[in-house]
C-alpha positions as CSV (number, residue, x, y, z in Angstrom):
1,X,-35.4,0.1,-78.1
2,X,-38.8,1.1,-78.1
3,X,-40.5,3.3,-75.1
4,X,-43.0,-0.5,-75.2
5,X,-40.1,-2.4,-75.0
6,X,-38.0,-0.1,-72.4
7,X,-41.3,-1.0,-70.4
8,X,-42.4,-4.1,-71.1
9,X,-38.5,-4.8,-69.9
10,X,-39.2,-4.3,-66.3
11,X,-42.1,-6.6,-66.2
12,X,-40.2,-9.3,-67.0
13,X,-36.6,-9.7,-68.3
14,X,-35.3,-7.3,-66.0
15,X,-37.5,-7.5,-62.9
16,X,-35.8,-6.6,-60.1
17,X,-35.1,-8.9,-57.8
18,X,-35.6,-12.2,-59.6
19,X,-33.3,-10.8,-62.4
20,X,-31.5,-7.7,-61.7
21,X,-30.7,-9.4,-57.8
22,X,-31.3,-6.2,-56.3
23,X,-33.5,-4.9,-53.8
24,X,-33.4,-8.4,-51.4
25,X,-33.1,-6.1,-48.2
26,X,-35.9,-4.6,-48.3
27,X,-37.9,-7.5,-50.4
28,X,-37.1,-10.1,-47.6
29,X,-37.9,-7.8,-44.6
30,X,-41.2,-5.8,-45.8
31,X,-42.8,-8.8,-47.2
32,X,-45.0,-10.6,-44.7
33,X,-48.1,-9.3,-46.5
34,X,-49.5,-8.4,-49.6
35,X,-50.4,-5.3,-48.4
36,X,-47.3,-4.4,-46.8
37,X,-45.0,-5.6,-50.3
38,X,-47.0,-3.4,-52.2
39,X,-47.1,-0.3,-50.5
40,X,-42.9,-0.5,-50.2
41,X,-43.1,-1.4,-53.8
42,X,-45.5,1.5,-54.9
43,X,-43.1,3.8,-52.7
44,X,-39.9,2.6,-54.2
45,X,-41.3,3.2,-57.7
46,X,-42.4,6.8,-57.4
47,X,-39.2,7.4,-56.5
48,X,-37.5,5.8,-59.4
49,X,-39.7,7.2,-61.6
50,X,-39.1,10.9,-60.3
51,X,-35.4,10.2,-59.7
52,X,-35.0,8.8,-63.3
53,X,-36.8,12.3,-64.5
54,X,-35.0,14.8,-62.8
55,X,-31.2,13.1,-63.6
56,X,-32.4,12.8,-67.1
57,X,-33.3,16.2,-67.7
58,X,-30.3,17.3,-65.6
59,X,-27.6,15.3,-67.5
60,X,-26.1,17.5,-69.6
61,X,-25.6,20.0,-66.4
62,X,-24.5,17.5,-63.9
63,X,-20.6,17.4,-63.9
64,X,-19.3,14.2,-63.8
65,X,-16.8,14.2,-61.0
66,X,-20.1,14.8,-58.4
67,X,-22.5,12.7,-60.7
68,X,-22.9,10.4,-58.0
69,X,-23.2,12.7,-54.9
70,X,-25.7,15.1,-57.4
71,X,-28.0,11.1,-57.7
72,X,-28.5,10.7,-53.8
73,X,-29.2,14.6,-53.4
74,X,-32.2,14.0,-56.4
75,X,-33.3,10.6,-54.9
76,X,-32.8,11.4,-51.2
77,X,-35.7,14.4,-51.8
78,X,-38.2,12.3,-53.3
79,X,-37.4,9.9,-50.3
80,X,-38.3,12.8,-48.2
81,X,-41.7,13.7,-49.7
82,X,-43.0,9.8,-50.1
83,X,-41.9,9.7,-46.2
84,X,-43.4,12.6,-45.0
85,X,-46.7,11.3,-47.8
86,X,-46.9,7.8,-46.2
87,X,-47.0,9.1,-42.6
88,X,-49.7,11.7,-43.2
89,X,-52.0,9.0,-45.2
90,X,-50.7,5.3,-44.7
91,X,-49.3,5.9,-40.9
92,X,-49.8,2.5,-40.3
93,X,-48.1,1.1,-43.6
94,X,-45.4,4.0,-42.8
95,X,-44.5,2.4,-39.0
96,X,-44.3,-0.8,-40.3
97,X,-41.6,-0.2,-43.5
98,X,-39.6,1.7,-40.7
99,X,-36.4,2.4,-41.2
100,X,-36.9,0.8,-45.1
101,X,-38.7,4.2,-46.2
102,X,-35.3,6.2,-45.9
103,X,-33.1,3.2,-47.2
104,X,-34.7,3.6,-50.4
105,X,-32.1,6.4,-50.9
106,X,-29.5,4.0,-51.1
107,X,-31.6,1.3,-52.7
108,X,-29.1,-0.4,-55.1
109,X,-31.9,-0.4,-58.3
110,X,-32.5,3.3,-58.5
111,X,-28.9,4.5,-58.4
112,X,-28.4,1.5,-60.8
113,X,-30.7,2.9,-63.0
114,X,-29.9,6.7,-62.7
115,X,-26.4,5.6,-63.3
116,X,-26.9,3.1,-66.4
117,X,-29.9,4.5,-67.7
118,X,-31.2,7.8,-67.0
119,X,-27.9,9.8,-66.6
120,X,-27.9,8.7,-70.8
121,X,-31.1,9.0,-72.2
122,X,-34.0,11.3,-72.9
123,X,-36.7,12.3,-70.0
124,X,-39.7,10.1,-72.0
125,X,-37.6,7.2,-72.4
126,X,-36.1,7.0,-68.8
127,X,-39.8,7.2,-67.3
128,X,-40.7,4.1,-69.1
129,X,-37.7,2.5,-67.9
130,X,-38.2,3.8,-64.3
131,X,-42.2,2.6,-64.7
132,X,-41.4,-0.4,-65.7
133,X,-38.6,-1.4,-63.3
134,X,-40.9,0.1,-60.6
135,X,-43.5,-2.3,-61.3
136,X,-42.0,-5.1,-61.8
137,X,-39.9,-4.6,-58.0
138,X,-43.9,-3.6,-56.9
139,X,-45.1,-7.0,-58.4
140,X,-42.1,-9.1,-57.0
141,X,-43.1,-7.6,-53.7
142,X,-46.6,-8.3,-53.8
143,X,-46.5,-11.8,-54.9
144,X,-44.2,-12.8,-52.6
145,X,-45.9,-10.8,-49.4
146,X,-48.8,-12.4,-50.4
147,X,-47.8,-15.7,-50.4
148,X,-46.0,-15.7,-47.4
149,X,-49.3,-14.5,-45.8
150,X,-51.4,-16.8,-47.2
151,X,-49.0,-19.6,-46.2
152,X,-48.5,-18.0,-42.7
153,X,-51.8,-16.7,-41.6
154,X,-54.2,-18.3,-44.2
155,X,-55.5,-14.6,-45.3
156,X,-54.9,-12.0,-48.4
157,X,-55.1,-8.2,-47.8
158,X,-54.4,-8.1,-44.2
159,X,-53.4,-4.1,-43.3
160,X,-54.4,-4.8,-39.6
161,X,-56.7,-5.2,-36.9
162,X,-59.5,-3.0,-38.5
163,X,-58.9,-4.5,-41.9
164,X,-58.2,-7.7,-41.3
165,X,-58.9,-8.9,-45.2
166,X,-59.7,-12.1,-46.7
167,X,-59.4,-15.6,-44.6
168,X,-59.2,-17.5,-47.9
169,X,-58.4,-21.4,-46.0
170,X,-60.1,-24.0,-44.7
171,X,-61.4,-24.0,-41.6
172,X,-58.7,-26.2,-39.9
173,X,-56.0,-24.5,-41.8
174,X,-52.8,-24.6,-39.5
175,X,-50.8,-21.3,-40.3
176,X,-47.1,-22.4,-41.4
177,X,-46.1,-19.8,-39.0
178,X,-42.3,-20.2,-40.0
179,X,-43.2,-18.2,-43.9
180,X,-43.6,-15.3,-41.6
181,X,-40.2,-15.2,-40.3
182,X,-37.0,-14.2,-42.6
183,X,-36.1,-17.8,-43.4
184,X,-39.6,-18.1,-45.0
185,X,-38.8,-15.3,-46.7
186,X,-35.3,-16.8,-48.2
187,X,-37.3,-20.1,-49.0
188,X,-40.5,-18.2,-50.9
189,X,-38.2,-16.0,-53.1
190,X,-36.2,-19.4,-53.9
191,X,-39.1,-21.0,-55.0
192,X,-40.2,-18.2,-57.6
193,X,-36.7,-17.9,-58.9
194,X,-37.0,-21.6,-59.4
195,X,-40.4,-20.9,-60.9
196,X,-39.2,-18.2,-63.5
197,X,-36.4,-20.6,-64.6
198,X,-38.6,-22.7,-65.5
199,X,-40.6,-20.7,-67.6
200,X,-37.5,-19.2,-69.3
201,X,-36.0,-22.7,-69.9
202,X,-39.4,-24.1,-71.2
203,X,-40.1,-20.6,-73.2
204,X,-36.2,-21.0,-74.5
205,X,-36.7,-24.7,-76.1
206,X,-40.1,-23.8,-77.0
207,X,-38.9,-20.7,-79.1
208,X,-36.3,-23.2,-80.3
Protein backbone atom coordinates (compact mmCIF):
# COMPACT_ATOMS: atom_id res chain seq x y z
CA UNK A 1 0.00 0.00 0.00
CA UNK A 2 0.68 3.45 -0.55
CA UNK A 3 1.83 6.10 2.39
CA UNK A 4 -2.03 7.85 0.76
CA UNK A 5 -3.69 4.82 1.22
CA UNK A 6 -1.99 3.66 4.67
CA UNK A 7 -3.69 7.14 5.61
CA UNK A 8 -6.56 7.56 3.90
CA UNK A 9 -7.22 3.93 5.82
CA UNK A 10 -7.81 5.49 9.09
CA UNK A 11 -10.25 7.89 7.95
CA UNK A 12 -12.49 5.54 6.94
CA UNK A 13 -12.15 1.66 6.55
CA UNK A 14 -10.39 1.30 9.63
CA UNK A 15 -11.59 4.00 11.99
CA UNK A 16 -11.39 3.07 15.15
CA UNK A 17 -14.11 2.52 16.94
CA UNK A 18 -16.81 2.14 14.33
CA UNK A 19 -14.54 -0.49 12.60
CA UNK A 20 -11.60 -1.60 14.44
CA UNK A 21 -14.19 -1.84 17.87
CA UNK A 22 -11.65 -0.41 19.96
CA UNK A 23 -11.29 2.41 22.08
CA UNK A 24 -15.20 2.33 23.47
CA UNK A 25 -13.94 3.04 27.12
CA UNK A 26 -12.73 5.97 26.71
CA UNK A 27 -15.09 6.99 23.60
CA UNK A 28 -18.25 6.38 25.76
CA UNK A 29 -17.00 8.16 28.92
CA UNK A 30 -15.07 11.46 27.52
CA UNK A 31 -17.69 12.23 25.11
CA UNK A 32 -20.29 14.52 26.46
CA UNK A 33 -18.84 17.34 24.34
CA UNK A 34 -17.28 18.21 21.26
CA UNK A 35 -14.69 19.82 23.00
CA UNK A 36 -13.99 17.28 25.47
CA UNK A 37 -14.00 14.18 22.40
CA UNK A 38 -11.51 16.03 20.70
CA UNK A 39 -9.06 16.95 23.04
CA UNK A 40 -8.95 12.91 24.28
CA UNK A 41 -8.79 12.24 20.59
CA UNK A 42 -5.95 14.83 19.76
CA UNK A 43 -4.13 13.32 22.92
CA UNK A 44 -4.57 9.70 21.99
CA UNK A 45 -3.17 10.45 18.47
CA UNK A 46 0.12 12.12 19.38
CA UNK A 47 0.74 9.37 21.17
CA UNK A 48 0.12 6.77 18.46
CA UNK A 49 1.91 8.73 16.18
CA UNK A 50 5.08 8.97 18.52
CA UNK A 51 4.65 5.36 19.76
CA UNK A 52 4.33 4.09 16.14
CA UNK A 53 7.79 6.12 15.46
CA UNK A 54 9.93 5.12 18.10
CA UNK A 55 8.86 0.98 17.86
CA UNK A 56 9.46 1.41 14.24
CA UNK A 57 12.73 2.68 14.24
CA UNK A 58 13.57 0.34 17.20
CA UNK A 59 12.38 -2.93 15.61
CA UNK A 60 15.23 -4.45 14.50
CA UNK A 61 16.80 -3.86 18.27
CA UNK A 62 13.85 -4.88 20.24
CA UNK A 63 14.12 -8.60 21.17
CA UNK A 64 11.15 -10.39 20.78
CA UNK A 65 10.64 -12.15 24.00
CA UNK A 66 10.12 -8.35 25.86
CA UNK A 67 8.48 -6.86 22.59
CA UNK A 68 5.55 -6.33 24.43
CA UNK A 69 6.86 -5.00 27.80
CA UNK A 70 9.62 -2.76 25.47
CA UNK A 71 5.64 -1.22 23.64
CA UNK A 72 4.12 0.06 27.06
CA UNK A 73 7.75 1.43 28.28
CA UNK A 74 7.67 3.61 24.62
CA UNK A 75 3.87 4.40 24.87
CA UNK A 76 3.70 4.86 28.63
CA UNK A 77 6.44 7.97 28.21
CA UNK A 78 4.60 9.77 25.68
CA UNK A 79 1.60 9.27 28.05
CA UNK A 80 3.67 11.02 30.53
CA UNK A 81 4.66 14.14 28.52
CA UNK A 82 0.83 14.70 26.87
CA UNK A 83 -0.22 14.43 30.77
CA UNK A 84 2.10 16.59 32.25
CA UNK A 85 1.32 18.98 28.50
CA UNK A 86 -2.45 18.91 29.12
CA UNK A 87 -2.22 20.04 32.78
CA UNK A 88 0.14 22.87 32.22
CA UNK A 89 -2.10 24.26 29.05
CA UNK A 90 -5.66 22.49 28.96
CA UNK A 91 -5.97 22.06 33.03
CA UNK A 92 -9.43 22.15 32.65
CA UNK A 93 -9.74 19.63 29.63
CA UNK A 94 -6.92 17.64 31.66
CA UNK A 95 -9.40 17.24 35.10
CA UNK A 96 -12.05 16.31 33.12
CA UNK A 97 -10.40 13.13 30.89
CA UNK A 98 -9.11 12.10 34.55
CA UNK A 99 -7.97 9.03 35.02
CA UNK A 100 -8.54 8.39 30.82
CA UNK A 101 -5.12 10.47 30.19
CA UNK A 102 -2.94 7.58 31.75
CA UNK A 103 -5.24 4.69 30.41
CA UNK A 104 -4.14 5.66 27.08
CA UNK A 105 -1.08 3.46 27.86
CA UNK A 106 -3.10 0.53 27.78
CA UNK A 107 -5.40 1.81 25.11
CA UNK A 108 -6.14 -1.39 22.99
CA UNK A 109 -5.56 0.70 19.36
CA UNK A 110 -2.03 1.83 19.95
CA UNK A 111 -0.61 -1.52 21.21
CA UNK A 112 -2.72 -2.94 18.26
CA UNK A 113 -0.99 -0.90 16.00
CA UNK A 114 2.60 -1.02 17.45
CA UNK A 115 2.11 -4.75 17.45
CA UNK A 116 0.54 -5.31 13.86
CA UNK A 117 1.89 -2.48 12.24
CA UNK A 118 4.77 -0.48 13.40
CA UNK A 119 6.86 -3.34 14.98
CA UNK A 120 6.95 -4.36 10.75
CA UNK A 121 7.36 -1.52 8.81
CA UNK A 122 9.49 1.52 7.96
CA UNK A 123 9.32 4.84 10.35
CA UNK A 124 7.54 6.97 7.14
CA UNK A 125 5.00 4.46 6.61
CA UNK A 126 4.00 3.75 10.28
CA UNK A 127 3.42 7.63 10.85
CA UNK A 128 0.87 7.64 8.18
CA UNK A 129 -0.70 4.76 9.66
CA UNK A 130 -0.52 6.15 13.26
CA UNK A 131 -1.89 9.73 11.63
CA UNK A 132 -4.42 8.37 10.14
CA UNK A 133 -5.79 5.91 12.79
CA UNK A 134 -5.26 8.96 15.14
CA UNK A 135 -7.62 10.97 13.28
CA UNK A 136 -10.04 8.95 12.42
CA UNK A 137 -10.44 7.78 16.65
CA UNK A 138 -10.13 12.03 16.99
CA UNK A 139 -13.15 12.36 14.47
CA UNK A 140 -15.16 9.46 15.96
CA UNK A 141 -14.82 11.30 19.22
CA UNK A 142 -15.76 14.55 18.12
CA UNK A 143 -18.79 13.68 16.16
CA UNK A 144 -20.18 11.83 18.66
CA UNK A 145 -19.27 14.46 21.71
CA UNK A 146 -20.83 16.75 19.78
CA UNK A 147 -23.85 15.28 19.20
CA UNK A 148 -24.48 14.16 22.39
CA UNK A 149 -24.10 17.87 23.43
CA UNK A 150 -26.19 19.19 21.02
CA UNK A 151 -28.86 16.68 21.91
CA UNK A 152 -28.24 17.24 25.68
CA UNK A 153 -27.68 20.84 26.19
CA UNK A 154 -28.71 22.33 22.76
CA UNK A 155 -25.01 23.96 22.36
CA UNK A 156 -21.54 23.16 20.19
CA UNK A 157 -18.13 24.00 21.65
CA UNK A 158 -18.94 24.11 25.32
CA UNK A 159 -15.25 24.01 27.35
CA UNK A 160 -17.06 25.61 30.34
CA UNK A 161 -18.40 28.30 32.31
CA UNK A 162 -16.09 31.07 30.66
CA UNK A 163 -16.57 29.53 27.24
CA UNK A 164 -19.70 28.43 27.19
CA UNK A 165 -19.82 28.15 23.03
CA UNK A 166 -22.60 28.13 20.67
CA UNK A 167 -26.46 27.68 21.87
CA UNK A 168 -27.36 26.54 18.29
CA UNK A 169 -31.58 25.52 19.29
CA UNK A 170 -34.58 27.00 19.53
CA UNK A 171 -35.55 28.91 22.13
CA UNK A 172 -37.81 26.33 23.78
CA UNK A 173 -35.49 23.58 23.09
CA UNK A 174 -35.92 20.99 26.03
CA UNK A 175 -32.27 19.43 26.57
CA UNK A 176 -32.69 15.44 26.09
CA UNK A 177 -30.76 15.33 29.26
CA UNK A 178 -30.48 11.47 29.14
CA UNK A 179 -27.65 11.84 25.79
CA UNK A 180 -25.54 13.07 28.52
CA UNK A 181 -25.46 10.08 30.61
CA UNK A 182 -23.53 6.67 29.51
CA UNK A 183 -26.69 5.06 28.06
CA UNK A 184 -26.83 8.13 25.58
CA UNK A 185 -23.68 7.39 24.90
CA UNK A 186 -24.38 3.51 23.93
CA UNK A 187 -27.52 4.75 21.94
CA UNK A 188 -25.43 7.72 19.86
CA UNK A 189 -22.48 5.37 18.92
CA UNK A 190 -25.32 2.74 17.82
CA UNK A 191 -26.85 5.12 15.58
CA UNK A 192 -23.58 6.09 13.63
CA UNK A 193 -22.60 2.43 13.27
CA UNK A 194 -25.97 2.05 11.87
CA UNK A 195 -25.26 5.12 9.83
CA UNK A 196 -21.88 3.87 8.29
CA UNK A 197 -23.59 0.58 7.32
CA UNK A 198 -25.56 2.14 5.50
CA UNK A 199 -23.26 3.96 3.57
CA UNK A 200 -21.10 0.87 3.07
CA UNK A 201 -24.04 -1.29 1.96
CA UNK A 202 -25.35 1.50 -0.42
CA UNK A 203 -21.55 2.36 -1.64
CA UNK A 204 -21.27 -1.75 -1.94
CA UNK A 205 -24.39 -2.13 -4.51
CA UNK A 206 -23.58 1.06 -6.00
CA UNK A 207 -19.96 -0.02 -6.85
CA UNK A 208 -21.75 -3.23 -7.97
Amino acid sequence: MSIKDEFTKGLWRTIPPFRLVLGLCPTLAVTTTGINGAGMGLATTFVLVCSNLFVSLLRKLIPTQVRIASFIVIIASFVVIVELVMKAYFYQLSQFLGIFIPLIVVNCIILGRAEAFASRNNPVMSLADGLGIGLGFTISLFVLGSIRELLGNGTLLYYDTSHPGFYVMWSSFEPFTFMLKPPGAFVALGILLGLMNLITQLQARKGG
